[in-house]
N, C-alpha and C positions, 0 to 999 in steps of 0.2 A: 609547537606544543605537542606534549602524547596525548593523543586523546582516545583513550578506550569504551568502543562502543560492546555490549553483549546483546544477544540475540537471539531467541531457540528458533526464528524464522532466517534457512539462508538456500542455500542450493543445494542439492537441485530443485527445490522449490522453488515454482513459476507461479508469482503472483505480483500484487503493488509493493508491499511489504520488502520484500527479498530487492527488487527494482531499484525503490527509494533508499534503501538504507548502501547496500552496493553501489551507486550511483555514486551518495552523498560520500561512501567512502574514497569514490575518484577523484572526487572536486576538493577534497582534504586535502589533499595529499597532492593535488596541483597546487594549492595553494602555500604549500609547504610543510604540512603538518604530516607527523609519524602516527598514524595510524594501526592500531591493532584490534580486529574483530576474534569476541570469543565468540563461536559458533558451535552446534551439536558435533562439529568435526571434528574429531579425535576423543569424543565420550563415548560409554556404551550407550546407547539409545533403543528404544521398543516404539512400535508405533502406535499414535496418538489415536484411540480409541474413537471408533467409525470413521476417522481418515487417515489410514494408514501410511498416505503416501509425506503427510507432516512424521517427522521423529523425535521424541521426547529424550531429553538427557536424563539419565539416571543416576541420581546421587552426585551431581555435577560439586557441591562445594568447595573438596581439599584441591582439585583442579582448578576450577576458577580462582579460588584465594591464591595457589601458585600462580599463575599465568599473571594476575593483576601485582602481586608479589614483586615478580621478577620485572614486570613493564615499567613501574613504576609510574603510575601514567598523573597530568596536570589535570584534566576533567574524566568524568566517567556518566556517558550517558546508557541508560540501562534503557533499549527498547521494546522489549518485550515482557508477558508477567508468566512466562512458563519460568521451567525448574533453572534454566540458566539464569533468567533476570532475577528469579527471587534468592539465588544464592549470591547473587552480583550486591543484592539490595541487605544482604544480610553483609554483606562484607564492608559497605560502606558502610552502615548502620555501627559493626561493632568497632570500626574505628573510626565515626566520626567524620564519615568525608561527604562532602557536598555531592550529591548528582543530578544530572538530570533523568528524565522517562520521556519517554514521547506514548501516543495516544493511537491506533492503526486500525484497529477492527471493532465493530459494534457487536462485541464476543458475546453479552450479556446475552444479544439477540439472537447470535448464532448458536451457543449453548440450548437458548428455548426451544430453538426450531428441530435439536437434534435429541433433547432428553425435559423431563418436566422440573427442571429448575428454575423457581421466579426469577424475573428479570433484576426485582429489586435485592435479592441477595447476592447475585453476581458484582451488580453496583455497588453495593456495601463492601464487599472485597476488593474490587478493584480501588475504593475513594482510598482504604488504607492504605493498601497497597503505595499508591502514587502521594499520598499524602507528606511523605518524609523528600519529596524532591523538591528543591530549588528552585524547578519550572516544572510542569509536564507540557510537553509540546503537541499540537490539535494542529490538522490541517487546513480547516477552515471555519468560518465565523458560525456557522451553524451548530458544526460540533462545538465550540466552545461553548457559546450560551448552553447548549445540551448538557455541558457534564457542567456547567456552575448552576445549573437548575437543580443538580443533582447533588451538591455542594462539594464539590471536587476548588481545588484553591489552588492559585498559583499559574494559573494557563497562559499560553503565548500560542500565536499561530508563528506555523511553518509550513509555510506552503510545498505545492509540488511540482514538479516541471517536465520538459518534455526534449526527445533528444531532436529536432531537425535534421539532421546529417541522418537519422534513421529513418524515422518515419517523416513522410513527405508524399507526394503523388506521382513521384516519378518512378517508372519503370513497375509503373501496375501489372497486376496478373489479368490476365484477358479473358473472363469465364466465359462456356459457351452455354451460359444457362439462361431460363426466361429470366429477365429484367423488370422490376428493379430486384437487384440483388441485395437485402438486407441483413448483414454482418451483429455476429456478437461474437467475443473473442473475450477472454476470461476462463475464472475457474467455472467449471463444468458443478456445483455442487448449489444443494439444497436453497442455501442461503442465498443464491445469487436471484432465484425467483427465475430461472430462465423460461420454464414451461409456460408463464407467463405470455412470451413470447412466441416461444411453439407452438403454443395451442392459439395464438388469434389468427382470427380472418383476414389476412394477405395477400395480393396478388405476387408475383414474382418468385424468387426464391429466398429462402430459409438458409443461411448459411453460420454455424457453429464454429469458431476456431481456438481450440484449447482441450484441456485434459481436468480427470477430477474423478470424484469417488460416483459421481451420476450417470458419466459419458456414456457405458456401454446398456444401461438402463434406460436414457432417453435416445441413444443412437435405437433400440429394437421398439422402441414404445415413435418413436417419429420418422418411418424409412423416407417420408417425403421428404424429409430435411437433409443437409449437406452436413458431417461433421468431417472435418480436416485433420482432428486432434491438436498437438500440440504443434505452435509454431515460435520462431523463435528471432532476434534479429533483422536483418531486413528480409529475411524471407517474411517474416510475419508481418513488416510493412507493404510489403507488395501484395502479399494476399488481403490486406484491408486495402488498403487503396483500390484494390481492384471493385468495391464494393459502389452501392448507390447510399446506402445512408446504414448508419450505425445506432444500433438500439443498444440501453444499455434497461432491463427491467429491475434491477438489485433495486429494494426498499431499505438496505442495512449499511452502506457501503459510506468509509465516511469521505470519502475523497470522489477517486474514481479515476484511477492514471490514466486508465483505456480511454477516457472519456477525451481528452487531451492528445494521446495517441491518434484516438482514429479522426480527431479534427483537425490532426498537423496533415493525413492524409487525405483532408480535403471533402471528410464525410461529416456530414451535416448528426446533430443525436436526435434522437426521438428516446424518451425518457421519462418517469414521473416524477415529478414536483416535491422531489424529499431531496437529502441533505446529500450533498456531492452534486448532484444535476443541477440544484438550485445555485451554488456556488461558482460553479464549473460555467456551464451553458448559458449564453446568452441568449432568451427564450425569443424568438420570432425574426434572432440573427441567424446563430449558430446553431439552432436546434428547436424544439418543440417538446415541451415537458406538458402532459397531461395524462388524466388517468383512465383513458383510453388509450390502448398502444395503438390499436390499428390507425384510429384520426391523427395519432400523433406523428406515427411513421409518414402516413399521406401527406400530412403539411411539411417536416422536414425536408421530406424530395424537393421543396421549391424553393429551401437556402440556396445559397450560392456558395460555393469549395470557396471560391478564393475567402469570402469574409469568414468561413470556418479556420480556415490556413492561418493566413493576420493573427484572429483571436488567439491559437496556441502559442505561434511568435512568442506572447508576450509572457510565458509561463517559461524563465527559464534556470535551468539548473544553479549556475552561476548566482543567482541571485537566492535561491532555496538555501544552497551550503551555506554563502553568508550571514542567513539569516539563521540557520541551525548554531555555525559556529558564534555568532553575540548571543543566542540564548546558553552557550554552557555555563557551567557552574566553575571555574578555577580553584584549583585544590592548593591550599597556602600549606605546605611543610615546613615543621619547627627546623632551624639549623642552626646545632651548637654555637655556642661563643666560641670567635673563632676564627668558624670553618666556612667551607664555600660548598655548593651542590651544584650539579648542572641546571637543577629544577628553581634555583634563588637566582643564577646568573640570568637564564632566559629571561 
């Protein structure tokens, strides 16, 4: 099958987003399918107003209509609601074609915390927005109930997974700091609540690992703390594994890859009781959600790696793509009396 996904989130942006969609495009495409991602790459783009380091396409339409044009593609899932996906959503709109969306960030949220727009007109835009899709796809059961409170229609979960052969406990980095050493690793910005973290009362160390529009503002605002910035690959597994427990403080987040990640590496979460921890964490196995960090971080240290390890096991890729690829939409093209097409013969 062609299946064209669009996306204004891809690389070099380092987040869940970019991870999951690039992932799911490997497992496509092992599984046989001809994959083509439209991405900000190759448009003009300006950067995304107070996070520079995201870039916005400009005037993307007669581009994307080429590009979907020439692919000719069987599904079309539109992931994101920037100017790439709403030209993607106009294009299937004006001829008619099935898509899917999928559901990634609690933007409504992130929008408030960055300028004074109610939450409920973001959701008004967004219900339209996803409203003309086939499915829109939510990562966990939380978020679902969430946006059909909100009267969004149409939902299916797609879960997320986790790479093993990347993240795992082996070949940890050896710090030579006080212990316990308490890990968060993610985007560095507002939304994630990190200071949160930074500012409680802990013994051990404080350690930061990633990049973001905050980093060099909480790097001079917290010298106590370790920031490593951005890491990547299994360098970035071995610098979590080398940690004692993994905090994740984000109130917004609807998933939480990291959350997954740093448990394939054998780190137990401390976390609060909102949507991605409560879905993700197995509270008083694999982690501690409560809305005190510091008690929470303290009870975590007494999980045990291995039943953290197990738990991510079962989050795996292979089984996310297949569940992504039975939620697509299949695009039926007319073919003359007749004639044959590659897209009637498949």
């Amino acid at each position: 099958m062609r299946i064209a996904i669009i996306t204004d989130a891809w690389h070099p942006q380092v987040n869940g987003v970019v991870r999951t969609l690039d992932t799911t495009r490997q497992w496509l495409a092992r599984r046989g399918h001809d994959v083509r991602v439209i991405t900000p790459d190759g448009f003009r783009t300006v950067p995304c107003p107070t996070y520079p380091s995201i870039r916005l396409a400009v005037l993307p339409g007669a581009k994307v209509r080429a590009a979907l044009d020439a692919f000719v593609p069987e599904a079309i899932h539109i992931a994101t609601e920037g100017p790439l996906g709403q030209a993607a959503h106009r294009y299937c709109a004006r001829r008619g074609l099935p898509f899917t969306t999928s559901f990634h960030t609690q933007f409504p949220e992130y929008l408030r915390l960055r300028a004074p727009v109610p939450v409920a007109w973001t959701y008004a835009w967004l219900r339209r927005f996803h409203a003309r899709a086939a499915r829109t796809l939510v990562p966990t059961p939380t978020q679902l109930a969430k946006l059909e409170a909100r009267g969004f229609a149409n939902l299916r979960l797609w879960s997320r997974g986790v790479d093993t052969d990347i993240f795992n406990p082996h070949e940890a980095v050896v710090y030579d700091w006080p212990r316990p050493i308490v890990v968060y690793m993610g985007r560095v910005a507002i939304e994630k609540n990190i200071e949160a973290f930074l500012e409680a009362s802990i013994p051990g160390t404080k350690l930061v690992i990633g990049d973001g529009p905050d980093l060099e503002r909480l790097r001079a605002r917290h010298p106590e703390c370790r920031f490593l910035g951005a890491k990547s690959g299994r360098d970035l597994a071995r610098h979590v594994a080398g940690g004692d427990v993994f905090v994740f403080p984000s109130r917004t987040d609807t998933f939480g890859l990291v959350l997954l990640e740093a448990m394939a590496c054998g780190l137990p979460v401390a976390a609060y009781p909102v949507q991605g921890p409560l879905d993700v964490v197995a509270d008083g196995v694999t982690g501690c959600l409560g809305e005190n960090l510091a008690t929470a971080i303290a009870r975590a240290l007494s999980m045990r790696p291995s039943d953290c390890i197990e738990h991510a096991a079962r989050y795996t890729w292979a089984a996310c793509t297949a569940a992504f690829e039975g939620h697509l939409a299949p695009i039926v093209r007319r073919v003359p009396m007749g004639t044959t097409s590659a897209a009637s013969a498949e």
